[in-house]
N, CA and C atoms as an extended XYZ file, in Angstrom:
486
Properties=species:S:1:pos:R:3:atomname:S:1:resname:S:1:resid:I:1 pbc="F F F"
N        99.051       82.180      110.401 N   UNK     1
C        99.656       82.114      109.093 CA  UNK     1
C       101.008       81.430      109.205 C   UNK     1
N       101.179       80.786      108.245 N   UNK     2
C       102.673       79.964      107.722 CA  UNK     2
C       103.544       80.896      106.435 C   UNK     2
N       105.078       80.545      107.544 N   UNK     3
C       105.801       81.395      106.552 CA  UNK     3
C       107.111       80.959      106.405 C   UNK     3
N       107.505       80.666      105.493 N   UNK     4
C       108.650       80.130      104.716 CA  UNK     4
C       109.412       80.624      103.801 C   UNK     4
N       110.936       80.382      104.041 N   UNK     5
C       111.852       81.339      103.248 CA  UNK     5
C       113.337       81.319      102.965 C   UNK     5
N       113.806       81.237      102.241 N   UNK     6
C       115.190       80.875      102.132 CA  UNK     6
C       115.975       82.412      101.521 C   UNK     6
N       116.886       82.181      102.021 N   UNK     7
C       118.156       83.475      101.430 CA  UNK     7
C       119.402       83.234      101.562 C   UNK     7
N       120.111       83.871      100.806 N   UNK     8
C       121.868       83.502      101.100 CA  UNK     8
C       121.886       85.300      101.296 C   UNK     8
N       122.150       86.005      101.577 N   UNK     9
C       122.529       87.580      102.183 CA  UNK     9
C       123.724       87.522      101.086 C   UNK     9
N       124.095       88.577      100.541 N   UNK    10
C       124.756       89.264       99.909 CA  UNK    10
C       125.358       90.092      100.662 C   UNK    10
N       126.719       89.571      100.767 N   UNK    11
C       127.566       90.999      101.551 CA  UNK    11
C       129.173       91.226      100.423 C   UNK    11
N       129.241       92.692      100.239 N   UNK    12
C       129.897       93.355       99.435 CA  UNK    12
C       131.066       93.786      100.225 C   UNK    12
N       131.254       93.221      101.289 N   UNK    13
C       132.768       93.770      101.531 CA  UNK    13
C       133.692       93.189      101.931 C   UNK    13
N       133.629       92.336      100.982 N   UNK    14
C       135.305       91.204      100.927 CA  UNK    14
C       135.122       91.623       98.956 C   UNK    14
N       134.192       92.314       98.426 N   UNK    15
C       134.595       92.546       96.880 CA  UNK    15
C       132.867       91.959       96.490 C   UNK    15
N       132.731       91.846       95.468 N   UNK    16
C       131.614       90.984       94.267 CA  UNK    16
C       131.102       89.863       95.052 C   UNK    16
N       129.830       90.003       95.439 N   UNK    17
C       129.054       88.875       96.229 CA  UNK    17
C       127.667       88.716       95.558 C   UNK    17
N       126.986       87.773       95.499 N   UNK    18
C       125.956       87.499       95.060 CA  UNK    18
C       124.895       86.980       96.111 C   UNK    18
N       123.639       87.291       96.120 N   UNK    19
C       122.656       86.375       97.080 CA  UNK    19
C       121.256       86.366       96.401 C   UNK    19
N       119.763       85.937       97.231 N   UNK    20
C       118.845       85.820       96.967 CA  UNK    20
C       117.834       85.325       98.256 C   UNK    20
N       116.678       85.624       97.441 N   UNK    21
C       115.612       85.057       98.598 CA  UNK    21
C       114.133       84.889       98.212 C   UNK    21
N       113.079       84.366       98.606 N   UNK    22
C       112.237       83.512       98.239 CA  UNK    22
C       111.685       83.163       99.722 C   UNK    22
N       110.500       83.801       99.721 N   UNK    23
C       109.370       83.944      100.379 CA  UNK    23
C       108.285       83.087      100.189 C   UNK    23
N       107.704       82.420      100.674 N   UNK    24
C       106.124       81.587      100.566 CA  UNK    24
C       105.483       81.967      101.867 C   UNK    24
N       103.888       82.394      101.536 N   UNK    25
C       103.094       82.471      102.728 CA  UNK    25
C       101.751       81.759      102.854 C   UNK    25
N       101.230       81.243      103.747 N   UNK    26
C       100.075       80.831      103.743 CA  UNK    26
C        99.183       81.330      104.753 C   UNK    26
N        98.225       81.595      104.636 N   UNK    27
C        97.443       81.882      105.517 CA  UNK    27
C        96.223       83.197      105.440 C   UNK    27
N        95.834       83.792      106.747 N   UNK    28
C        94.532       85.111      105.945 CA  UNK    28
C        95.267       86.196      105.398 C   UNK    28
N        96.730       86.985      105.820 N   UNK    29
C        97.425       87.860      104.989 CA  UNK    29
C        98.113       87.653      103.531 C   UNK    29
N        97.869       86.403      103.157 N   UNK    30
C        97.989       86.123      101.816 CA  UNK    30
C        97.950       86.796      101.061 C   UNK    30
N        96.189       87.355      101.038 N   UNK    31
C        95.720       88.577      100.097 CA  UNK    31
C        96.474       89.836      100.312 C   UNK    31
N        97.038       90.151      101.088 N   UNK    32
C        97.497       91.253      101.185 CA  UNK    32
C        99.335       91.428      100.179 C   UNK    32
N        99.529       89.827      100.378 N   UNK    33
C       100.893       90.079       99.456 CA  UNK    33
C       100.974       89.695       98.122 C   UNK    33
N        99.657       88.983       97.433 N   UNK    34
C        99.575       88.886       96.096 CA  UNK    34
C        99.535       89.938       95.149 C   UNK    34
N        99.881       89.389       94.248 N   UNK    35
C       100.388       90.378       92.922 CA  UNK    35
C        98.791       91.017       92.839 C   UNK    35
N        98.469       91.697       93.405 N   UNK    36
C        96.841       92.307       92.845 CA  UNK    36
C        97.375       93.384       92.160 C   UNK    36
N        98.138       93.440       91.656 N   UNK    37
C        98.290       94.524       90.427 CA  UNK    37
C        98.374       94.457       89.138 C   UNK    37
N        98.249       92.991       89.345 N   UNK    38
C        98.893       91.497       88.056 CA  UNK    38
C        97.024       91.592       87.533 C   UNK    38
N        96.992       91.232       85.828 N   UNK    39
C        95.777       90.428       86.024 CA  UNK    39
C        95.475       89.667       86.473 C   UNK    39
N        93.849       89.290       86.304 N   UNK    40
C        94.016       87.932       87.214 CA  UNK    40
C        94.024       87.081       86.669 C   UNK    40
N        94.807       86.113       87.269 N   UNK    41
C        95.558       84.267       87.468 CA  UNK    41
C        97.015       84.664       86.626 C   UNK    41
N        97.497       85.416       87.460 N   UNK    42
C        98.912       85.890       86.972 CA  UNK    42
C       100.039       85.734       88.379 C   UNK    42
N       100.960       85.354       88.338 N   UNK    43
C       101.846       85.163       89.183 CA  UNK    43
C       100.739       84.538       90.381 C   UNK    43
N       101.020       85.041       91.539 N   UNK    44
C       100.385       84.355       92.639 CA  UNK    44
C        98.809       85.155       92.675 C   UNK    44
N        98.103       85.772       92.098 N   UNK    45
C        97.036       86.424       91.891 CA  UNK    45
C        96.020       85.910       91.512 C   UNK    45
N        94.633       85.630       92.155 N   UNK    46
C        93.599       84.800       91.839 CA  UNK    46
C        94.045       83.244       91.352 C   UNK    46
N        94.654       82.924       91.619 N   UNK    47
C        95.437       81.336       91.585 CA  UNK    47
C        95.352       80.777       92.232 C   UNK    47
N        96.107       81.413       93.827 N   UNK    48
C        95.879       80.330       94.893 CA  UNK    48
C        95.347       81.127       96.623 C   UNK    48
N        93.914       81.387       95.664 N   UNK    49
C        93.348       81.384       97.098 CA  UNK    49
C        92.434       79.969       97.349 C   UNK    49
N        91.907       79.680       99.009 N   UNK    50
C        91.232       78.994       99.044 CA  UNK    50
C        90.426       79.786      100.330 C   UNK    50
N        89.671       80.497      100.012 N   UNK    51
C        88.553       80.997      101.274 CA  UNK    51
C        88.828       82.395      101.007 C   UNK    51
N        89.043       82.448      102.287 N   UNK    52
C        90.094       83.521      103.317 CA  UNK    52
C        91.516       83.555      103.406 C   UNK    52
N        91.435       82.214      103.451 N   UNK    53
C        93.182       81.739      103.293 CA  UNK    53
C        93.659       81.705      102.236 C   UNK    53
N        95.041       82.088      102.045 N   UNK    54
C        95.468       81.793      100.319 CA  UNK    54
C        97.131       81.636      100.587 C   UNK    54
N        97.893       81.568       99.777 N   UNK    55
C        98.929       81.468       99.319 CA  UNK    55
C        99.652       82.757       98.437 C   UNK    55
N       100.816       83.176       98.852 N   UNK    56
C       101.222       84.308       98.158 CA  UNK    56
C       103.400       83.966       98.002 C   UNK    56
N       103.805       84.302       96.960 N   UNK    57
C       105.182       84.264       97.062 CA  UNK    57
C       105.134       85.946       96.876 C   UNK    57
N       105.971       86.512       97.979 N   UNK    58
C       105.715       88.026       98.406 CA  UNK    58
C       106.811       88.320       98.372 C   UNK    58
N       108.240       87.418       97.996 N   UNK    59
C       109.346       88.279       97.906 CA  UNK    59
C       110.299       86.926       96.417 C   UNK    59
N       110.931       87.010       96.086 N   UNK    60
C       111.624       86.548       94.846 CA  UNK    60
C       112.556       87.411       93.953 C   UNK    60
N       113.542       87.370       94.694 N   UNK    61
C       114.558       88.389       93.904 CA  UNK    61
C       116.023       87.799       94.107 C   UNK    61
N       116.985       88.313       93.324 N   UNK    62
C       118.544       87.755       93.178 CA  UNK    62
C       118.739       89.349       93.768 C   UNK    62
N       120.119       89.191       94.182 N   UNK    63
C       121.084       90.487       94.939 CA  UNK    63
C       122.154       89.940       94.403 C   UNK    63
N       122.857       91.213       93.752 N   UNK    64
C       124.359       91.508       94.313 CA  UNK    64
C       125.192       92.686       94.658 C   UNK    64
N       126.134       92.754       95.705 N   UNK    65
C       126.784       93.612       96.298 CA  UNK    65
C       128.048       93.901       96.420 C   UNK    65
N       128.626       94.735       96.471 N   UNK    66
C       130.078       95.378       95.801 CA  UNK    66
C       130.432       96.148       97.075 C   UNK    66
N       130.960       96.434       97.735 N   UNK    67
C       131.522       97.522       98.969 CA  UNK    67
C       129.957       97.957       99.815 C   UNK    67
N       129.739       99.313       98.934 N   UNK    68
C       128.494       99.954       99.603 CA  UNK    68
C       127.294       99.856       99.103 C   UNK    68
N       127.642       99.282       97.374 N   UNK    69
C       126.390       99.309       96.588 CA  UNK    69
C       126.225       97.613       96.878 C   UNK    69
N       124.316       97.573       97.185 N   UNK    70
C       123.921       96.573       96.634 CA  UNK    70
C       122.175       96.923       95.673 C   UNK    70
N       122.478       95.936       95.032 N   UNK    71
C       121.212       95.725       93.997 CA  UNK    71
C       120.640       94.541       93.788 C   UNK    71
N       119.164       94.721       94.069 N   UNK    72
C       118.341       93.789       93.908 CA  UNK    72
C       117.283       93.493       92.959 C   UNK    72
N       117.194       92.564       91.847 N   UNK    73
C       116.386       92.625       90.788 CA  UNK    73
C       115.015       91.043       90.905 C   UNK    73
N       113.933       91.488       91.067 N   UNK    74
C       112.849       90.609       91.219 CA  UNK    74
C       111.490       91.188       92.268 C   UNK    74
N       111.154       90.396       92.673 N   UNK    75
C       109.834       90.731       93.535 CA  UNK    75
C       110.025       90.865       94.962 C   UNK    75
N       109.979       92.193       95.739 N   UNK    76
C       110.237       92.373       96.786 CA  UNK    76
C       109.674       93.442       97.353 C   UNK    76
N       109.502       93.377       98.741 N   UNK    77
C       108.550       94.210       99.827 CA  UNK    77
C       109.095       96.077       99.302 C   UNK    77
N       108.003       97.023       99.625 N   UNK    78
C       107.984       98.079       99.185 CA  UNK    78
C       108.836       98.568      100.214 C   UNK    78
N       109.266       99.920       99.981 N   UNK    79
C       109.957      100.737      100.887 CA  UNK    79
C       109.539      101.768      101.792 C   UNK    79
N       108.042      101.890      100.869 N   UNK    80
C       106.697      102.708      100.979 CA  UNK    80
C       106.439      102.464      102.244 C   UNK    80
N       106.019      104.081      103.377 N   UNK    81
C       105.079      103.827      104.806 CA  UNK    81
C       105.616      103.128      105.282 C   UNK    81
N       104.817      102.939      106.850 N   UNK    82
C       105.083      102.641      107.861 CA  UNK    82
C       104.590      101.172      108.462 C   UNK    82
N       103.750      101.030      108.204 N   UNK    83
C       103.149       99.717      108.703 CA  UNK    83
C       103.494       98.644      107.468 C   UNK    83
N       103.823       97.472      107.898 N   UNK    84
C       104.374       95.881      106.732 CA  UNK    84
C       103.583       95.221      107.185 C   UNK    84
N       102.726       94.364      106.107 N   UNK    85
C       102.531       93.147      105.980 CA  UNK    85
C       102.939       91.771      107.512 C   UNK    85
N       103.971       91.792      107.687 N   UNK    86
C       104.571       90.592      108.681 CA  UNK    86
C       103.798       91.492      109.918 C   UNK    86
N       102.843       90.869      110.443 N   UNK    87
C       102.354       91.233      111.313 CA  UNK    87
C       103.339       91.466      112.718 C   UNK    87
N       104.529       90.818      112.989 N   UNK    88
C       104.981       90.990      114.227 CA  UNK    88
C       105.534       92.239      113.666 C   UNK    88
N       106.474       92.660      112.705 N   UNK    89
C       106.735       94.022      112.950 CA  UNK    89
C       105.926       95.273      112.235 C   UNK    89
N       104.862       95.427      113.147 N   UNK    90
C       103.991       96.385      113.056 CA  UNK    90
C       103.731       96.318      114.785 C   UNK    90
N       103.509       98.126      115.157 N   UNK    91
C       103.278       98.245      116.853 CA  UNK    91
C       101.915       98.082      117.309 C   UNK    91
N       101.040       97.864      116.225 N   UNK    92
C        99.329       97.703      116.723 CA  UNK    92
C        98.807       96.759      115.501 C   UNK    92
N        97.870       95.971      116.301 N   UNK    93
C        97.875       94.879      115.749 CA  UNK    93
C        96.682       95.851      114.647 C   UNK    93
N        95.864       96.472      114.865 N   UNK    94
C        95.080       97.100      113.673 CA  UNK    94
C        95.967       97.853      112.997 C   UNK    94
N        95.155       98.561      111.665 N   UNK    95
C        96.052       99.098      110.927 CA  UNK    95
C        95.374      100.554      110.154 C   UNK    95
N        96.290      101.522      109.819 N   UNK    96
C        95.510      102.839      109.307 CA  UNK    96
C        94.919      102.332      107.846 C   UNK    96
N        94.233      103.454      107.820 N   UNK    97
C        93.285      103.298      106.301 CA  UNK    97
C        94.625      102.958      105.470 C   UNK    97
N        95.627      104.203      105.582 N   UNK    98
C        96.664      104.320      104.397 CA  UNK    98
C        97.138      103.000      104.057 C   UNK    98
N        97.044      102.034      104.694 N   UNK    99
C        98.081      100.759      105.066 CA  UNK    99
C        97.385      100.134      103.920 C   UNK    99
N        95.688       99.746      103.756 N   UNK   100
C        95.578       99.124      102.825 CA  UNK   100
C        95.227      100.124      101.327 C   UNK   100
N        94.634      101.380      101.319 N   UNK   101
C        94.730      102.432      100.369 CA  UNK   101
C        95.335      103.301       99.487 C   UNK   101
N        96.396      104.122      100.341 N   UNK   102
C        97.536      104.728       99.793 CA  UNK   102
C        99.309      104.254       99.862 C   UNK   102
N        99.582      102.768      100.430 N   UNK   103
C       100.781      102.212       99.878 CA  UNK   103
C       100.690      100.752       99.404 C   UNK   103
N       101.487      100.728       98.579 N   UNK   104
C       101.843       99.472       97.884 CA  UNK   104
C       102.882       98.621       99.125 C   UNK   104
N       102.395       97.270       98.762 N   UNK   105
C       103.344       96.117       99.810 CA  UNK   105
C       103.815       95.674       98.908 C   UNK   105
N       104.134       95.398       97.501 N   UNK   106
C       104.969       94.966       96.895 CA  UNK   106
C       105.930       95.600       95.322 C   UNK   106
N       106.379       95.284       94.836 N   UNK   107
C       106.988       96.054       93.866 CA  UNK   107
C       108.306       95.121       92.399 C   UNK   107
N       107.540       94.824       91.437 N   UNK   108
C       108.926       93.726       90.758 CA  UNK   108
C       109.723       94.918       89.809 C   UNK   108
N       110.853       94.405       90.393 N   UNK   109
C       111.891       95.537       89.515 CA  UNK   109
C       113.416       95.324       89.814 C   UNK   109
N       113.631       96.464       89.739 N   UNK   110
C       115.236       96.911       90.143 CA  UNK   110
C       115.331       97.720       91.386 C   UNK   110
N       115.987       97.584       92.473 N   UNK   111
C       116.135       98.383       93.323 CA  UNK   111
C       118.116       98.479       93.865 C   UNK   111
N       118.465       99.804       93.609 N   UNK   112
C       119.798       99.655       94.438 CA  UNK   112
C       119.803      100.682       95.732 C   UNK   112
N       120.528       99.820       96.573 N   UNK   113
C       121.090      100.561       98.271 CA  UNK   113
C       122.087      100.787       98.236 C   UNK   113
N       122.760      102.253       98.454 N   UNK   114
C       123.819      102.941       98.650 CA  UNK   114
C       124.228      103.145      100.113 C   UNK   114
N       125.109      102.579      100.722 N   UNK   115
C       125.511      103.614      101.972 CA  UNK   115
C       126.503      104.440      101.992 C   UNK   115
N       125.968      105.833      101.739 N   UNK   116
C       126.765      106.888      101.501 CA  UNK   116
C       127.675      107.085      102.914 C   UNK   116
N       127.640      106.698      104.028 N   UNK   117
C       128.032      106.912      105.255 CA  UNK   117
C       127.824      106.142      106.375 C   UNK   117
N       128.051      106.380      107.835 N   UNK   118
C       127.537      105.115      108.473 CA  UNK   118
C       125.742      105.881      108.970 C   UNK   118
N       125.696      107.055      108.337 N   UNK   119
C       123.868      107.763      108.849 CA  UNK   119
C       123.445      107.984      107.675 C   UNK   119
N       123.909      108.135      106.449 N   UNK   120
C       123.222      108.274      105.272 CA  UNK   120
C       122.674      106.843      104.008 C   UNK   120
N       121.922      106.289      103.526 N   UNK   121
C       121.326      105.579      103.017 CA  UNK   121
C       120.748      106.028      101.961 C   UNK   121
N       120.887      105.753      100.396 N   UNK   122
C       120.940      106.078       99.156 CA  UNK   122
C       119.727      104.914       98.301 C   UNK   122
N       118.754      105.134       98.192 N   UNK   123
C       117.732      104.354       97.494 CA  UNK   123
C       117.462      104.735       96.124 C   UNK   123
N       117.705      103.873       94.905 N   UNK   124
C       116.904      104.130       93.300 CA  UNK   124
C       116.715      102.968       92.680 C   UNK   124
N       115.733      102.948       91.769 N   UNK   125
C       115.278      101.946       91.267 CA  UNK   125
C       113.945      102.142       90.435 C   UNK   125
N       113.737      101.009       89.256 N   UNK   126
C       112.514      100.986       88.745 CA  UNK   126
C       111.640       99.968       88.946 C   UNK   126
N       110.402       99.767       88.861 N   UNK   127
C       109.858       98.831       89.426 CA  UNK   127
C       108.133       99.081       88.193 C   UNK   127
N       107.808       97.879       88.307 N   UNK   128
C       106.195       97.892       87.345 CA  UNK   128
C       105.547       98.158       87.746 C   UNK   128
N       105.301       99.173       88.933 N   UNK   129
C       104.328       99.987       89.355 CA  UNK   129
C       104.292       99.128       90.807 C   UNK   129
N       102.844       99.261       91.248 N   UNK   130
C       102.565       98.413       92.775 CA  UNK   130
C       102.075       97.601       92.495 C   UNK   130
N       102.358       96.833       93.370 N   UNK   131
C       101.778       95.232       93.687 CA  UNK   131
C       101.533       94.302       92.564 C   UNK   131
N       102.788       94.547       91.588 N   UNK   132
C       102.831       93.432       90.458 CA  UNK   132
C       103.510       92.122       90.875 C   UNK   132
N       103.356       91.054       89.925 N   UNK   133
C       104.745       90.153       90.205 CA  UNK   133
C       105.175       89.732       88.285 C   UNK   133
N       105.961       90.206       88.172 N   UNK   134
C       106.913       90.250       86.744 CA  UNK   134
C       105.726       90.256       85.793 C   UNK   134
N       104.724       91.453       85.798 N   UNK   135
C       103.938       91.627       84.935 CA  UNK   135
C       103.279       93.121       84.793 C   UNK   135
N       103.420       93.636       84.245 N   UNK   136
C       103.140       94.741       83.874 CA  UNK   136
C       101.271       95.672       83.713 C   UNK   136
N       100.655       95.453       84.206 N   UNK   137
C        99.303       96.065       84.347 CA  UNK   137
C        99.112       97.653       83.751 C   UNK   137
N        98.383       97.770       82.927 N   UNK   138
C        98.530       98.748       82.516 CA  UNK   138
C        99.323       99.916       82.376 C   UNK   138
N       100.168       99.194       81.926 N   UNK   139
C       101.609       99.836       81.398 CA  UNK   139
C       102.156      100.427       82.420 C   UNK   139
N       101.856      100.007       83.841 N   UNK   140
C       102.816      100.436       85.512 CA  UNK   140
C       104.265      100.870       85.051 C   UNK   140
N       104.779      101.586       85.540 N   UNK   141
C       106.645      101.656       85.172 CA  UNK   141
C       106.836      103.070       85.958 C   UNK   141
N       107.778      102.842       87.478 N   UNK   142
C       107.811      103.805       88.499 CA  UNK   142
C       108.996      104.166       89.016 C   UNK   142
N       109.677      105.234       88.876 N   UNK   143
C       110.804      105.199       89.971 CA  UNK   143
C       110.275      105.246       91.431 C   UNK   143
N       111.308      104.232       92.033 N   UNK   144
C       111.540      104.080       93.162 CA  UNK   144
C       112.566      104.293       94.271 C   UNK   144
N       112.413      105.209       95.521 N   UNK   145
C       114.164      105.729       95.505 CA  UNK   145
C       113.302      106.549       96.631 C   UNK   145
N       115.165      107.008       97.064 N   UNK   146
C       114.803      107.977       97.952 CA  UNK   146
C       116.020      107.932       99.358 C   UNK   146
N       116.230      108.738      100.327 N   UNK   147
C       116.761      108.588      101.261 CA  UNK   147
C       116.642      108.323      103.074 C   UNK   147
N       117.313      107.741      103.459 N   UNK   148
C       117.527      107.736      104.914 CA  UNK   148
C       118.190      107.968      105.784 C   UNK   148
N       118.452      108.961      106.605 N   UNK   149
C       119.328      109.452      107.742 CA  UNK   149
C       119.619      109.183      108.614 C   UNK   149
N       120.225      108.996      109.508 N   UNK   150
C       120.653      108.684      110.787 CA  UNK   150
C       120.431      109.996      111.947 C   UNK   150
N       119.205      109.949      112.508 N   UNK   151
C       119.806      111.281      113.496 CA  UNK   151
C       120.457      111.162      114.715 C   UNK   151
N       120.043      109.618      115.278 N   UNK   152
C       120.530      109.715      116.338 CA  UNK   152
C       120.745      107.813      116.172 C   UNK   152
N       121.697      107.418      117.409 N   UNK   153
C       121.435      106.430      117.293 CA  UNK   153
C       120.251      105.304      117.050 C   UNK   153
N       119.390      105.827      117.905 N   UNK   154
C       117.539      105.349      118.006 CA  UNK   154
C       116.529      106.003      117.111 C   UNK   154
N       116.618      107.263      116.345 N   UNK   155
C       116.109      107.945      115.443 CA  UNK   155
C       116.638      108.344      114.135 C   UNK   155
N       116.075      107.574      113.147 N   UNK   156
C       116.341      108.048      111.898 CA  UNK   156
C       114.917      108.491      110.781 C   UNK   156
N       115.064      109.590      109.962 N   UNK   157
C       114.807      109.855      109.346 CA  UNK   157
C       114.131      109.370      107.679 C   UNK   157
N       113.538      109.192      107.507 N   UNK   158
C       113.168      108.564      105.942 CA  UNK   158
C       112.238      109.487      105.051 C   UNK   158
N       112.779      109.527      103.701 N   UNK   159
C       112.056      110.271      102.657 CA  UNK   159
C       111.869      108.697      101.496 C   UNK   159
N       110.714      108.399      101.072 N   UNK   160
C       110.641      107.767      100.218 CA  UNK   160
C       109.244      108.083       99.042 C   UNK   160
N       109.740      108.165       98.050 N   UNK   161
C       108.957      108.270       96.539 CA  UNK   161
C       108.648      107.336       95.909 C   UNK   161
N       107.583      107.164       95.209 N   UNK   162
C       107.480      106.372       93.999 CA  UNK   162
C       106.385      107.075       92.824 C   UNK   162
């Protein structure tokens, strides 16, 4: 698979910063990052497959960031579980049932990151349910949120909802 991507990072601590980013993929995990929550031939959804192989824009969102808060509004990877999409960071190249069943890989909305501390991490946001891209499927509309801990340097903690 082919993967392409541009971003400017948003960093909030020189004051008011702005960024963004924009994802393109090609290849057999395609299907896995299209809007299948979208009807179909909606955003990247039944549009541009060709086989096996297809085409997906899997992330598309603006950021901006202030000290500790940042917020991100558009189409971007879930927060949901353990195993992602980008095959290198996942530890086995197979994958659990849950991976394609019980979580969403994508999410269009609002999301803000808090760092309450240098071990605590502050997640909320709304989003059109799973695996949309700026379209609404049967009336989807989810909070998204939740926290992350620091326990140790090498071990941290995560609670996440939707």
């Amino acid at each position: 698979q082919a993967w392409l991507y541009a971003e400017k990072a948003a960093d909030g601590s020189e004051g008011l910063d702005w960024g963004f980013r924009a994802d393109l993929m090609y290849g057999i995990d395609a299907g896995d990052t299209q809007a299948f929550g979208n009807p179909d031939d909606s955003w990247d959804f039944g549009t541009m497959d060709h086989g096996a192989y297809g085409w997906a824009i899997p992330q598309l969102y603006a950021e901006v960031a202030m000290g500790d808060l940042s917020v991100i509004a558009g189409h971007f990877y879930t927060l949901l579980g353990y195993e992602v999409v980008t095959a290198p960071d996942n530890f086995f190249y197979s994958h659990a049932f849950t991976m394609y069943n019980s979580e969403a890989f994508t999410h269009t909305g609002v999301l803000a990151t808090y760092s309450a501390s240098d071990d605590v991490t502050l997640y909320g946001g709304w989003t059109l349910g799973w695996d949309t891209g700026f379209d609404q499927k049967d009336g989807g509309s989810s909070f998204l949120g939740g926290a992350s801990i620091g326990l140790t340097d090498d071990l941290s903690a995560t609670f996440i909802t939707t």
